[in-house]
mmCIF file of the N, C-alpha and C atoms, coordinates in Angstrom:
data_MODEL
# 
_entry.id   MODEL 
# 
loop_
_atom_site.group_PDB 
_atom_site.id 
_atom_site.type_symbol 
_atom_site.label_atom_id 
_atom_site.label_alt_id 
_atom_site.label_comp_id 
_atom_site.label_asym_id 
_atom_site.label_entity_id 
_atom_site.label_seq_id 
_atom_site.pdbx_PDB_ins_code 
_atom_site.Cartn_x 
_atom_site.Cartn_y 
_atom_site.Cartn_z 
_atom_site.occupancy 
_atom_site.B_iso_or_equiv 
_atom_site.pdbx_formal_charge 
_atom_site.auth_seq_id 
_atom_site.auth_comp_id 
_atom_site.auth_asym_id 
_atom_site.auth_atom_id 
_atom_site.pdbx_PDB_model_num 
ATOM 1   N N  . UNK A 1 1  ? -52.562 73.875 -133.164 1.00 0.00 ? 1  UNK A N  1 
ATOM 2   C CA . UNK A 1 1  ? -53.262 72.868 -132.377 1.00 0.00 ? 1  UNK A CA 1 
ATOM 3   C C  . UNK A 1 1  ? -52.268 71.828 -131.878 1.00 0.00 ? 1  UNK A C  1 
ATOM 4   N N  . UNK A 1 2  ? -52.782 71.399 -130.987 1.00 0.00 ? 2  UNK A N  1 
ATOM 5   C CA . UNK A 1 2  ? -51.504 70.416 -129.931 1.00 0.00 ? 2  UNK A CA 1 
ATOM 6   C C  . UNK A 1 2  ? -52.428 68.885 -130.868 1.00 0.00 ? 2  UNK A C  1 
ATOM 7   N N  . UNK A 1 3  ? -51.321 68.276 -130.397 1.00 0.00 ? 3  UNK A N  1 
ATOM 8   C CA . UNK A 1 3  ? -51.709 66.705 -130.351 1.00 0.00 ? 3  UNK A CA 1 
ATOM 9   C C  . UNK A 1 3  ? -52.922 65.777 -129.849 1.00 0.00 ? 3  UNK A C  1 
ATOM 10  N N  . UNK A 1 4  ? -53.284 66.669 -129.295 1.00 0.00 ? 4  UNK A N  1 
ATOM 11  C CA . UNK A 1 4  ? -54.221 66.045 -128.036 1.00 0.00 ? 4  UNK A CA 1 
ATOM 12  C C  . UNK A 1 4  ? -55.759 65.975 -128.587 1.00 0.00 ? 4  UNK A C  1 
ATOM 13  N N  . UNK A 1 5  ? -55.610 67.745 -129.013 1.00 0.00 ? 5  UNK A N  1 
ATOM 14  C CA . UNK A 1 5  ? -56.701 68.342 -129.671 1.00 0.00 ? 5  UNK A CA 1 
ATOM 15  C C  . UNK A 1 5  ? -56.697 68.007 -131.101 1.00 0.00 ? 5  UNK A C  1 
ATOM 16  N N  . UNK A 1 6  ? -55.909 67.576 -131.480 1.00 0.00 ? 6  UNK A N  1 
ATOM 17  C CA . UNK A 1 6  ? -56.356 66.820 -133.201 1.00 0.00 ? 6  UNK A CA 1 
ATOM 18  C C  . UNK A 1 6  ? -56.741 65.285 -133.012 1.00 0.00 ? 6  UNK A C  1 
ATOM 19  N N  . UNK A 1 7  ? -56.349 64.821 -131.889 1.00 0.00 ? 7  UNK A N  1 
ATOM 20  C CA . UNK A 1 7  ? -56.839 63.474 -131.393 1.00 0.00 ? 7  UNK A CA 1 
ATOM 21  C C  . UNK A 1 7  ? -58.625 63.831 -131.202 1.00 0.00 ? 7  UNK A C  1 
ATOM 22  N N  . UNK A 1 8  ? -58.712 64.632 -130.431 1.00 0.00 ? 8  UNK A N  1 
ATOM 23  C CA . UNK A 1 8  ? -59.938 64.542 -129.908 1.00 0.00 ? 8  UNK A CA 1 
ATOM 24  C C  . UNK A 1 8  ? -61.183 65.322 -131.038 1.00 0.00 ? 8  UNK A C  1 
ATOM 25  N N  . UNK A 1 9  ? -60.277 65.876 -132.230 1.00 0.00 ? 9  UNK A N  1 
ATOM 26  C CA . UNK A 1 9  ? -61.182 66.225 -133.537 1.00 0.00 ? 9  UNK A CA 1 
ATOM 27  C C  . UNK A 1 9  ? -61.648 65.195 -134.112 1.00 0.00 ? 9  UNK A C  1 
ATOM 28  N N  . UNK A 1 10 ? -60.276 63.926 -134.439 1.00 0.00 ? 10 UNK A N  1 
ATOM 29  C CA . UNK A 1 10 ? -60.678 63.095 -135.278 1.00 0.00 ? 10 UNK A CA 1 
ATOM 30  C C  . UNK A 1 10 ? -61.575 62.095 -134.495 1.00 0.00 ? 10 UNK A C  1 
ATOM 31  N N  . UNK A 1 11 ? -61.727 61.901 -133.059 1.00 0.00 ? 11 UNK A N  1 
ATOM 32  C CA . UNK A 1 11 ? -62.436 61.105 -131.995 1.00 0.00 ? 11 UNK A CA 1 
ATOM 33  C C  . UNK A 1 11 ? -63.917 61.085 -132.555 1.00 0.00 ? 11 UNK A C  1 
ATOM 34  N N  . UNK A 1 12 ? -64.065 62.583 -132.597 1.00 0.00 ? 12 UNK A N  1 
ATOM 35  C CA . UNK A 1 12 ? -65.558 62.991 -132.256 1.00 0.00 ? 12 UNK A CA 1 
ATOM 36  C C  . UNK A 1 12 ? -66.036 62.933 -133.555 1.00 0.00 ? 12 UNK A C  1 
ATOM 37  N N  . UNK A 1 13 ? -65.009 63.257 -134.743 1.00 0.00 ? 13 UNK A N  1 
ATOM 38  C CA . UNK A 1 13 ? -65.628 62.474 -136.017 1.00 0.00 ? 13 UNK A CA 1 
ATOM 39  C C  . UNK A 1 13 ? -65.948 61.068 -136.071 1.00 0.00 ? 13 UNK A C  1 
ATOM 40  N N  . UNK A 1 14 ? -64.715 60.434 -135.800 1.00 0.00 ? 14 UNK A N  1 
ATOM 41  C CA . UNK A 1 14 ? -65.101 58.935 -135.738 1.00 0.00 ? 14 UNK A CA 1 
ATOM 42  C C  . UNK A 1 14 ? -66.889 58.359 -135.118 1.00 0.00 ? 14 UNK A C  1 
ATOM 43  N N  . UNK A 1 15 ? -67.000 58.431 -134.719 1.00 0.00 ? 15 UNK A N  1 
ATOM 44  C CA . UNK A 1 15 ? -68.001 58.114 -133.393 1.00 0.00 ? 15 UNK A CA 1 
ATOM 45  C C  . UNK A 1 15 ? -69.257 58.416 -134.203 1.00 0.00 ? 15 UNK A C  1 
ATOM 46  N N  . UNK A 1 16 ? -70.039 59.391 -134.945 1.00 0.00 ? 16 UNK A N  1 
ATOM 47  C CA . UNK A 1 16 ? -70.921 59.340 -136.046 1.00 0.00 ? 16 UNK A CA 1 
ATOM 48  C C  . UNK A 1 16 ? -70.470 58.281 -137.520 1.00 0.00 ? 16 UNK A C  1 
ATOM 49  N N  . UNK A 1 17 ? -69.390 58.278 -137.867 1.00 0.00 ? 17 UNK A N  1 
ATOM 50  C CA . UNK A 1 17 ? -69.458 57.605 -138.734 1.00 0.00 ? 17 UNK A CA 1 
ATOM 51  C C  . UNK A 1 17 ? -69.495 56.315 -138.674 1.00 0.00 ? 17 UNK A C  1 
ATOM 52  N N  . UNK A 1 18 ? -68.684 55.662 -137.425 1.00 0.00 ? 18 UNK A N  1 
ATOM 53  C CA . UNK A 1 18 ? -69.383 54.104 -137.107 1.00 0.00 ? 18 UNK A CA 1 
ATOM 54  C C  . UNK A 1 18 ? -70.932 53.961 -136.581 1.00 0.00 ? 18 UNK A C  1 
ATOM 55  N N  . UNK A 1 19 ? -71.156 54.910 -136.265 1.00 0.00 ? 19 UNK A N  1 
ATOM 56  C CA . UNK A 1 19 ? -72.946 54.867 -135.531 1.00 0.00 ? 19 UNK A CA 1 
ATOM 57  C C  . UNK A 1 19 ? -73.305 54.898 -136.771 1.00 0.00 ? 19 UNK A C  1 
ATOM 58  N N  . UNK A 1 20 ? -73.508 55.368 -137.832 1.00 0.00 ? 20 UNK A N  1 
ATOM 59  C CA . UNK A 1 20 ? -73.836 55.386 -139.345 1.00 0.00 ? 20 UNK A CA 1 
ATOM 60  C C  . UNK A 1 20 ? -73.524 54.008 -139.926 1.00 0.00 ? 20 UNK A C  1 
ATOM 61  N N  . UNK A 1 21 ? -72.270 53.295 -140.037 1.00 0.00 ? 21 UNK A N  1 
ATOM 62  C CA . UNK A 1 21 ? -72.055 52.322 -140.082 1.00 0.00 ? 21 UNK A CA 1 
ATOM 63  C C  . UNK A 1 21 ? -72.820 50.669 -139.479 1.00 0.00 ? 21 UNK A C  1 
ATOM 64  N N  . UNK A 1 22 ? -72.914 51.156 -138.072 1.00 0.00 ? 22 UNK A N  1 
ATOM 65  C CA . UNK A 1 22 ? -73.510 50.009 -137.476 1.00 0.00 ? 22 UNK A CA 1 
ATOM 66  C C  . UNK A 1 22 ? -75.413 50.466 -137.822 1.00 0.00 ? 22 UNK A C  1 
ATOM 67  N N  . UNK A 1 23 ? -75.630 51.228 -138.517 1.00 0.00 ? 23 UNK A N  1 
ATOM 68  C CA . UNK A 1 23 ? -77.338 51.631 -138.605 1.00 0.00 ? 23 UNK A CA 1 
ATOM 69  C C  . UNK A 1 23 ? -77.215 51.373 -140.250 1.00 0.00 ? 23 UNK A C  1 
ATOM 70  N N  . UNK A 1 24 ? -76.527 51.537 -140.886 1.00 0.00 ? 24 UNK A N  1 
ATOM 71  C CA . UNK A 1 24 ? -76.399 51.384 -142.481 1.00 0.00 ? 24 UNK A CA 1 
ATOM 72  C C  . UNK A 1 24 ? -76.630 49.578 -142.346 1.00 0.00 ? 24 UNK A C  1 
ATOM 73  N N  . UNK A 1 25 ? -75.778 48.553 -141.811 1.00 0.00 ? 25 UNK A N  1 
ATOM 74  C CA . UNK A 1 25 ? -75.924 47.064 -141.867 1.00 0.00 ? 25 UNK A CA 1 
ATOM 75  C C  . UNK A 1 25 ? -77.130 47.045 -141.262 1.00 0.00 ? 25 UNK A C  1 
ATOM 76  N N  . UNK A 1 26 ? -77.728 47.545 -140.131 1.00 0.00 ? 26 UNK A N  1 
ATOM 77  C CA . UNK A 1 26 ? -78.908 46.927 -140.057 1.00 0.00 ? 26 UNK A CA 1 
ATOM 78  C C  . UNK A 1 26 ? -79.713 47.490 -140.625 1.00 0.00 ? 26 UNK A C  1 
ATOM 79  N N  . UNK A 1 27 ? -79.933 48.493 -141.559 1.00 0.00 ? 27 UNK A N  1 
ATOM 80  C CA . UNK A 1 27 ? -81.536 48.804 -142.519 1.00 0.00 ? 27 UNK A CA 1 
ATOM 81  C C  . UNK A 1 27 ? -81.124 47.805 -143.648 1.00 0.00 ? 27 UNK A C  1 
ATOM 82  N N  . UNK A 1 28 ? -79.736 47.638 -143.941 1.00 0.00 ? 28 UNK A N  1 
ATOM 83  C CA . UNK A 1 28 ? -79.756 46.773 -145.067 1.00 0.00 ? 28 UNK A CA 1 
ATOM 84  C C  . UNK A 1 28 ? -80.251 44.998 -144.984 1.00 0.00 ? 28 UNK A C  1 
ATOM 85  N N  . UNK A 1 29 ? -79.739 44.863 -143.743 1.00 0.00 ? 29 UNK A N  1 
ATOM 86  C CA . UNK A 1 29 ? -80.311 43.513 -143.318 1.00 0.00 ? 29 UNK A CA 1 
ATOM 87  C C  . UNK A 1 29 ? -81.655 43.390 -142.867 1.00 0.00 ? 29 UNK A C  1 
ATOM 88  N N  . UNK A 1 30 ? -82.265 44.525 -142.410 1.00 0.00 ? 30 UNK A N  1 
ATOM 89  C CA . UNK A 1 30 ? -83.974 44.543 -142.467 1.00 0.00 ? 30 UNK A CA 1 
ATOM 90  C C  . UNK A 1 30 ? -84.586 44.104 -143.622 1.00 0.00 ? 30 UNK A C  1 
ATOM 91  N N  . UNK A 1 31 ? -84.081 45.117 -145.057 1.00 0.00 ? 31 UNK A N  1 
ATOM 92  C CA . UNK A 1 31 ? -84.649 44.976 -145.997 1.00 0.00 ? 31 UNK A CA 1 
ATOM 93  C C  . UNK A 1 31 ? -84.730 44.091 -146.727 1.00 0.00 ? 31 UNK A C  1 
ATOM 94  N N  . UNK A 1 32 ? -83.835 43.051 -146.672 1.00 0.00 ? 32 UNK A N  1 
ATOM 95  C CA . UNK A 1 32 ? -83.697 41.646 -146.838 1.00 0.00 ? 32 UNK A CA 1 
ATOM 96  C C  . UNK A 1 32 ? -84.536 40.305 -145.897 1.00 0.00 ? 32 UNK A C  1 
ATOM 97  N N  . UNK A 1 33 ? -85.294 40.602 -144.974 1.00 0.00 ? 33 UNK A N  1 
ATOM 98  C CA . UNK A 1 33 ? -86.243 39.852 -144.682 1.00 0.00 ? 33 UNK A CA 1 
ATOM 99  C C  . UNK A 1 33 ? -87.106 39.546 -144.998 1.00 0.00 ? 33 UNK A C  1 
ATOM 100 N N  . UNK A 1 34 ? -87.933 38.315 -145.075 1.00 0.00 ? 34 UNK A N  1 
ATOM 101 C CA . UNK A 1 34 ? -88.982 38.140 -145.752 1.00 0.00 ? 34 UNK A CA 1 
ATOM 102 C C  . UNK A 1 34 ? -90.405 38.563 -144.665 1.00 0.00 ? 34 UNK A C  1 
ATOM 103 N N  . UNK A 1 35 ? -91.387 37.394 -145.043 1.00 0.00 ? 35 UNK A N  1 
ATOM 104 C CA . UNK A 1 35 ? -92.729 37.398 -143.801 1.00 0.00 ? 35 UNK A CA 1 
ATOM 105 C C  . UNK A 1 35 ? -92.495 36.640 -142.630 1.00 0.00 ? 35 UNK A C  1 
ATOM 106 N N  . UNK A 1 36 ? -91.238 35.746 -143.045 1.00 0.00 ? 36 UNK A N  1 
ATOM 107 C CA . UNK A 1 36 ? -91.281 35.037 -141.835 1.00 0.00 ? 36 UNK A CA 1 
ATOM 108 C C  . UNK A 1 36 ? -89.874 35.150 -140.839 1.00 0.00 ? 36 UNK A C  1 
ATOM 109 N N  . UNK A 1 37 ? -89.116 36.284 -141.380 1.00 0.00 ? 37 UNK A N  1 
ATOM 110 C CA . UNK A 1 37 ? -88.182 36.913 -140.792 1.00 0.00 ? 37 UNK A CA 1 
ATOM 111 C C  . UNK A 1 37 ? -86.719 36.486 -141.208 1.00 0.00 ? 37 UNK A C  1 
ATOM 112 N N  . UNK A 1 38 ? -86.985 35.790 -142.083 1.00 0.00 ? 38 UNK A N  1 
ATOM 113 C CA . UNK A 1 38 ? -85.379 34.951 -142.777 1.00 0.00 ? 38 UNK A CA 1 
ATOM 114 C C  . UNK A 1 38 ? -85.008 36.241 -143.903 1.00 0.00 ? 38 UNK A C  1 
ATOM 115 N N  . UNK A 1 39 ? -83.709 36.017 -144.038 1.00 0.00 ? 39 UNK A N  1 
ATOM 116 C CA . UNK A 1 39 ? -82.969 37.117 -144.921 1.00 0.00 ? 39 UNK A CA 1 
ATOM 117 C C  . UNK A 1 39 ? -83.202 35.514 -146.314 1.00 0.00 ? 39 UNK A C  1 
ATOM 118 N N  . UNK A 1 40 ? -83.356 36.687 -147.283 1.00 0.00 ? 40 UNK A N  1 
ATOM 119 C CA . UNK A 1 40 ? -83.870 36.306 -148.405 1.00 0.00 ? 40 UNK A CA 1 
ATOM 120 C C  . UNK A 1 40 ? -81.928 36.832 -149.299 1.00 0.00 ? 40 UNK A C  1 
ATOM 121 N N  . UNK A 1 41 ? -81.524 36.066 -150.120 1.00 0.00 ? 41 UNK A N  1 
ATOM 122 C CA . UNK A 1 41 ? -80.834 36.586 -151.223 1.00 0.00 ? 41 UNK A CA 1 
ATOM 123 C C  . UNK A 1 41 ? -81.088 35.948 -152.547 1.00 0.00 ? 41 UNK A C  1 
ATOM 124 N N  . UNK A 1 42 ? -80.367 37.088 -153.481 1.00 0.00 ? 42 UNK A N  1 
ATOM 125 C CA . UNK A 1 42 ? -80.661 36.448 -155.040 1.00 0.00 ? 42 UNK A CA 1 
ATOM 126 C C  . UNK A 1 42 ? -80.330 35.368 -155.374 1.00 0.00 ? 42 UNK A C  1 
ATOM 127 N N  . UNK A 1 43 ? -78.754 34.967 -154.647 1.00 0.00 ? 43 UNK A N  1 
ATOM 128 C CA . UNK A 1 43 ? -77.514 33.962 -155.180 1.00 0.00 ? 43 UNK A CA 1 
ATOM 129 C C  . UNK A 1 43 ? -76.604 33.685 -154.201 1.00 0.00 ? 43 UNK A C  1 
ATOM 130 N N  . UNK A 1 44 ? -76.388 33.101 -154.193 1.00 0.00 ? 44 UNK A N  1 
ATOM 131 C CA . UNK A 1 44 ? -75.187 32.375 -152.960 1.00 0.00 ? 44 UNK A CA 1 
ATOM 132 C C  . UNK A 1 44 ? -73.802 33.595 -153.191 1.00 0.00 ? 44 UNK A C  1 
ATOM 133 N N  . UNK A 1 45 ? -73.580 33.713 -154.548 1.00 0.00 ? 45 UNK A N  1 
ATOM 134 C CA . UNK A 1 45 ? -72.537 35.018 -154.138 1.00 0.00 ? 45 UNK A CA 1 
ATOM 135 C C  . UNK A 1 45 ? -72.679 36.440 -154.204 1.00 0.00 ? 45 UNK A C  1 
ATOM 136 N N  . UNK A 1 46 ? -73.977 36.595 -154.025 1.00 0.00 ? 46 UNK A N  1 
ATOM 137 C CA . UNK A 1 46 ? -74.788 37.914 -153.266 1.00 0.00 ? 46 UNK A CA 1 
ATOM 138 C C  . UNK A 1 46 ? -74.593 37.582 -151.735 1.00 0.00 ? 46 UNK A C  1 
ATOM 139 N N  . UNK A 1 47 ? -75.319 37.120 -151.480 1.00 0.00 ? 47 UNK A N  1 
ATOM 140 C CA . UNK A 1 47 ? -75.259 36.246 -149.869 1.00 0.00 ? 47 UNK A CA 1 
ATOM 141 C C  . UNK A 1 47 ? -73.578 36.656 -149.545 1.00 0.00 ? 47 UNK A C  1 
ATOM 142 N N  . UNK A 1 48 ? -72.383 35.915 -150.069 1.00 0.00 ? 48 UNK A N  1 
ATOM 143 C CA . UNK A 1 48 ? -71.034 36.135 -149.916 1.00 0.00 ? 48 UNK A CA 1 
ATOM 144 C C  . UNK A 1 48 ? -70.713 37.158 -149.389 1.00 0.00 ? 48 UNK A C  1 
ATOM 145 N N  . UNK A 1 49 ? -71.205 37.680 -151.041 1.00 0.00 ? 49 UNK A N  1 
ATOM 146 C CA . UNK A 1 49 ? -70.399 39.361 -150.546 1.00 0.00 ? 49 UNK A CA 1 
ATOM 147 C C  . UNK A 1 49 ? -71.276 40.536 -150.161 1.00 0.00 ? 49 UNK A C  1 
ATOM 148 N N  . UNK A 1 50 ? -72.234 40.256 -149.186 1.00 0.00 ? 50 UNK A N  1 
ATOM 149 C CA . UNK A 1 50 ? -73.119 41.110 -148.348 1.00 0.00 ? 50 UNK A CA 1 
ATOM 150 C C  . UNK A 1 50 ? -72.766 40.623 -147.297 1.00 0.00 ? 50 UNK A C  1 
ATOM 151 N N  . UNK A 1 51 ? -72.205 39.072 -146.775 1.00 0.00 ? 51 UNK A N  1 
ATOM 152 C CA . UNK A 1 51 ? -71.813 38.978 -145.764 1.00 0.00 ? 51 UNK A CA 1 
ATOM 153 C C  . UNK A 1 51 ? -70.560 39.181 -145.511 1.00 0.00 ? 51 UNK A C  1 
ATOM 154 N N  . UNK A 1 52 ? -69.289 39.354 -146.251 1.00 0.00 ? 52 UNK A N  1 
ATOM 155 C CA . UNK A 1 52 ? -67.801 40.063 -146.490 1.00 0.00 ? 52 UNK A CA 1 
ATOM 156 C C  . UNK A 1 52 ? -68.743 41.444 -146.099 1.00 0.00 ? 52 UNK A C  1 
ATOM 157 N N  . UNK A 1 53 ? -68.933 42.520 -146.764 1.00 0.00 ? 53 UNK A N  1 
ATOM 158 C CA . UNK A 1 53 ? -68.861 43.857 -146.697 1.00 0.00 ? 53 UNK A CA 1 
ATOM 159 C C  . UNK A 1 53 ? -69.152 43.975 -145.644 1.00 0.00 ? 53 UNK A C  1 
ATOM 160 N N  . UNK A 1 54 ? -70.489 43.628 -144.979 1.00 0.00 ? 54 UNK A N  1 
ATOM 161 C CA . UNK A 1 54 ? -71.043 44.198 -143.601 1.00 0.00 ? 54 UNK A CA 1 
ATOM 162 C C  . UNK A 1 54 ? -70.397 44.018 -143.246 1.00 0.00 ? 54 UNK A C  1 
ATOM 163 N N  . UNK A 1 55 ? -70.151 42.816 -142.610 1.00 0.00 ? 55 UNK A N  1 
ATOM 164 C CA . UNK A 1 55 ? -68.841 42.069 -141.691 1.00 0.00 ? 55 UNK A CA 1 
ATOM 165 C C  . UNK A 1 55 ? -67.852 43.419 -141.398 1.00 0.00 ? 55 UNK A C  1 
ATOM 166 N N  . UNK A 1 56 ? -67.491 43.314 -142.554 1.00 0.00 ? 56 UNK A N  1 
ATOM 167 C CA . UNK A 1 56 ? -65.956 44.064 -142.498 1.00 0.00 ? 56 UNK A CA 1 
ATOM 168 C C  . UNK A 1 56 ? -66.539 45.735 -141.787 1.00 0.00 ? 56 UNK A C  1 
ATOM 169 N N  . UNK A 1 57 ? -67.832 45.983 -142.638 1.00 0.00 ? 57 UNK A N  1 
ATOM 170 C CA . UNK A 1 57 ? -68.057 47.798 -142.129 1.00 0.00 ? 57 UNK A CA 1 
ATOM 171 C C  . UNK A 1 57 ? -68.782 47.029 -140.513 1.00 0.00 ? 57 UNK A C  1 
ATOM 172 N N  . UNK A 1 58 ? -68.966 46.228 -139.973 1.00 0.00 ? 58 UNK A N  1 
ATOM 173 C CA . UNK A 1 58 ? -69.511 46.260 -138.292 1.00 0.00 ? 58 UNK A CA 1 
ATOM 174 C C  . UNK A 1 58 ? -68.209 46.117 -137.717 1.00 0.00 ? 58 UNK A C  1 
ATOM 175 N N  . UNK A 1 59 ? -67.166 45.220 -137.737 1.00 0.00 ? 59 UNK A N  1 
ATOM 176 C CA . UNK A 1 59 ? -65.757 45.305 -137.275 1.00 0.00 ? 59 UNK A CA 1 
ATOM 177 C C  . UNK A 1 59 ? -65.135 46.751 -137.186 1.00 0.00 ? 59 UNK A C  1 
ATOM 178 N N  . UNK A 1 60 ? -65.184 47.070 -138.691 1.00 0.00 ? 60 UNK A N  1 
ATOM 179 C CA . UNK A 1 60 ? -64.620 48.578 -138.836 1.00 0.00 ? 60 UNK A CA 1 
ATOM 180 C C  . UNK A 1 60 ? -65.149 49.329 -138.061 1.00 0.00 ? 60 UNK A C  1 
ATOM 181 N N  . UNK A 1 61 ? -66.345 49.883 -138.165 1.00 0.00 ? 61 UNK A N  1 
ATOM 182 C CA . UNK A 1 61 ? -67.113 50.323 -137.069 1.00 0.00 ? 61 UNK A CA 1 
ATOM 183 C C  . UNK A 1 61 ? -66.857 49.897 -135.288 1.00 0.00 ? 61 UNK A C  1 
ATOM 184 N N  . UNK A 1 62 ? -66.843 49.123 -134.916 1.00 0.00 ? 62 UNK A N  1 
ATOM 185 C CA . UNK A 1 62 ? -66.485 48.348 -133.904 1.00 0.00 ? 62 UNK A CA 1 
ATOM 186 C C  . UNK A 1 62 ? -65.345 49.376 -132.877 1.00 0.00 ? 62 UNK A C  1 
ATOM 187 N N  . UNK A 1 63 ? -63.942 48.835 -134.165 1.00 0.00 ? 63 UNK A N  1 
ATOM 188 C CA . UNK A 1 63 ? -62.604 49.716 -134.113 1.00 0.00 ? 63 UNK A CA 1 
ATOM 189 C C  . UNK A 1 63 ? -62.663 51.072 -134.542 1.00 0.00 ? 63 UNK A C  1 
ATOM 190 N N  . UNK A 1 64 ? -63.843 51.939 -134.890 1.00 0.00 ? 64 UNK A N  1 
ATOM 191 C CA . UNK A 1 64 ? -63.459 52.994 -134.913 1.00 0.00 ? 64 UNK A CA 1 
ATOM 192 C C  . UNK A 1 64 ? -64.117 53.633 -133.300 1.00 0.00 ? 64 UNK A C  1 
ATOM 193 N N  . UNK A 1 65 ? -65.125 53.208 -133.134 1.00 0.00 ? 65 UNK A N  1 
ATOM 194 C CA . UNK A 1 65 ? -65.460 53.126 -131.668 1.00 0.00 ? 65 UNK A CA 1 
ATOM 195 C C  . UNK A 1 65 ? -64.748 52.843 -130.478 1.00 0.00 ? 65 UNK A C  1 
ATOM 196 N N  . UNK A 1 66 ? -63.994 51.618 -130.632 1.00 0.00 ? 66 UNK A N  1 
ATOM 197 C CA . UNK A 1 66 ? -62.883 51.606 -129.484 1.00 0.00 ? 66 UNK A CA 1 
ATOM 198 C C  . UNK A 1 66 ? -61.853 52.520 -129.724 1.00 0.00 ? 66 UNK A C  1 
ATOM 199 N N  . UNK A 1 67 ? -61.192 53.119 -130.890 1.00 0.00 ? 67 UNK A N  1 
ATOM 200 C CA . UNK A 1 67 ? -60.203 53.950 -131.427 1.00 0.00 ? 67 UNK A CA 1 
ATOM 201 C C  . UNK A 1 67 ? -60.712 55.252 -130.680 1.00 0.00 ? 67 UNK A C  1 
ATOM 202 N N  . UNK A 1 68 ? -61.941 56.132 -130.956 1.00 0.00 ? 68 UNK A N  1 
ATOM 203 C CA . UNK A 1 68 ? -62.478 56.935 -130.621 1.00 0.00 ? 68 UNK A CA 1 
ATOM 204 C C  . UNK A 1 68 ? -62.346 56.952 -128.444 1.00 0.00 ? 68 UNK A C  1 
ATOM 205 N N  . UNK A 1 69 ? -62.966 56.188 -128.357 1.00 0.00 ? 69 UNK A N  1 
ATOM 206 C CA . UNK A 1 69 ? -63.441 56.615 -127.342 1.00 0.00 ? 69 UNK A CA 1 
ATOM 207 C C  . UNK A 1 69 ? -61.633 56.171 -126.279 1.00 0.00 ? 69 UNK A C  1 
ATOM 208 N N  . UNK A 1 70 ? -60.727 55.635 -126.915 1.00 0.00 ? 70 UNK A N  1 
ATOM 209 C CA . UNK A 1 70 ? -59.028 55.778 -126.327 1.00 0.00 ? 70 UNK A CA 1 
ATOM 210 C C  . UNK A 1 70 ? -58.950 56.861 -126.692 1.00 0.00 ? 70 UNK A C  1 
ATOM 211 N N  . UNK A 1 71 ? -59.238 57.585 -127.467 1.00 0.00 ? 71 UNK A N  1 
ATOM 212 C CA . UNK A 1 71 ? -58.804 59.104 -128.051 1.00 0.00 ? 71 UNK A CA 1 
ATOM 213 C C  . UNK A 1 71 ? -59.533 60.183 -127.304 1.00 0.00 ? 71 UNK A C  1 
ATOM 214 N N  . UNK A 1 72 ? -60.900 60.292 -126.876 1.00 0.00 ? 72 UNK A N  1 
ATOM 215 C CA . UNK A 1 72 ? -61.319 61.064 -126.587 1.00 0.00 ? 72 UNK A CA 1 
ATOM 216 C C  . UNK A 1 72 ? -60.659 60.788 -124.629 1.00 0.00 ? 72 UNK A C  1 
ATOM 217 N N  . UNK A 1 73 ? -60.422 59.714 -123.826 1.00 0.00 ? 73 UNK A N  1 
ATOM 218 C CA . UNK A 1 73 ? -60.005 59.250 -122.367 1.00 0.00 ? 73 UNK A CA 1 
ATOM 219 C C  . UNK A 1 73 ? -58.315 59.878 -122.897 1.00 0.00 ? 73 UNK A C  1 
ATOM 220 N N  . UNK A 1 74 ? -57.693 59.786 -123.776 1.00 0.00 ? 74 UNK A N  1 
ATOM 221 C CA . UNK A 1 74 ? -56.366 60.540 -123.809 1.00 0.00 ? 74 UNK A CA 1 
ATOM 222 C C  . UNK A 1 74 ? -56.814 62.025 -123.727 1.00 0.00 ? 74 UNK A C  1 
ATOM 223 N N  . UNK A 1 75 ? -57.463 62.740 -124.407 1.00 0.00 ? 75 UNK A N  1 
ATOM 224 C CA . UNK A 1 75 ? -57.528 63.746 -124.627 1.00 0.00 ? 75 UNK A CA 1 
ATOM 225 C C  . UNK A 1 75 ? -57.843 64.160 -122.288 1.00 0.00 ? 75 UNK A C  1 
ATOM 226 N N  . UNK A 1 76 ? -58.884 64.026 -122.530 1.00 0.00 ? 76 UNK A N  1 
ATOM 227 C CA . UNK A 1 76 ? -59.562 63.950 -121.109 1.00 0.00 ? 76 UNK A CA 1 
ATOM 228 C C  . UNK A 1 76 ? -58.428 64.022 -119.685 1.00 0.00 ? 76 UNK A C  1 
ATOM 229 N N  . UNK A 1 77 ? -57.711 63.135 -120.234 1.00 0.00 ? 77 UNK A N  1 
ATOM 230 C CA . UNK A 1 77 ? -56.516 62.634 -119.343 1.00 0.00 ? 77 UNK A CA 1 
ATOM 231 C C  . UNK A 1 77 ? -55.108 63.697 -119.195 1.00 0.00 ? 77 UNK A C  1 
ATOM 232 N N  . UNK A 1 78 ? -55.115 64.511 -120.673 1.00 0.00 ? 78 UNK A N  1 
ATOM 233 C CA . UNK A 1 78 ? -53.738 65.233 -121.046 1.00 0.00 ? 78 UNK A CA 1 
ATOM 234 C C  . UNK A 1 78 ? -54.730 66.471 -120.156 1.00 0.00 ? 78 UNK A C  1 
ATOM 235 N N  . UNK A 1 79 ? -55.903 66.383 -120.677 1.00 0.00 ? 79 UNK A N  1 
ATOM 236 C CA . UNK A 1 79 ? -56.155 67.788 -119.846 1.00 0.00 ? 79 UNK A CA 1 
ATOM 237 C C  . UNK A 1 79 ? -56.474 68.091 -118.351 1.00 0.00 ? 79 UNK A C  1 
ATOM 238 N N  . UNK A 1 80 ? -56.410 67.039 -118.039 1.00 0.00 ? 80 UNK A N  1 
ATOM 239 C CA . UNK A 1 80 ? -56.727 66.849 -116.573 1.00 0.00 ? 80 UNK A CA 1 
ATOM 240 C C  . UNK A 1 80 ? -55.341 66.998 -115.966 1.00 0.00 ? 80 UNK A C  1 
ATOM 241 N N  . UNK A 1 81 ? -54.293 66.585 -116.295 1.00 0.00 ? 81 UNK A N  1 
ATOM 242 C CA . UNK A 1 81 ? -53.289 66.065 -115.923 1.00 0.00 ? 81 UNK A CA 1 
ATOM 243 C C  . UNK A 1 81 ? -52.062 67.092 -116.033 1.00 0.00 ? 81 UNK A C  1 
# 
């Protein structure tokens, strides 16, 4: 396999696992609402570090999406070209 085509393997992986990512933070932040639509937590450092993790997996996600979709316009591009 060329370069191009292991780019455009790991592309098309990427791209489900941040869509998984950005759908994983929001059922988790659903389930944390109350009746009147406010996110409810146990403790201020629950709260913390639910807002560290997501954070970090919607960013991550974010960049695996922009990563992906430069990978899949290279691929596109080597073969066109």
């Amino acid at each position: 396999m060329e370069d191009a085509e292991i780019i455009l393997m790991f592309s098309l992986l990427a791209i489900p696992v941040a869509i998984w990512l950005q759908l994983w933070v929001k059922e988790r932040r659903e389930k944390r609402r109350n009746a009147l639509g406010d996110e409810e937590f146990e403790s201020t450092s629950r709260a913390f570090a639910s807002i560290v993790i997501e954070g970090t997996a919607i960013i991550g996600g974010l960049i695996m999406i922009i990563m992906a979709t430069s990978g899949l316009g290279k691929y596109i591009l080597n073969f066109y070209l």
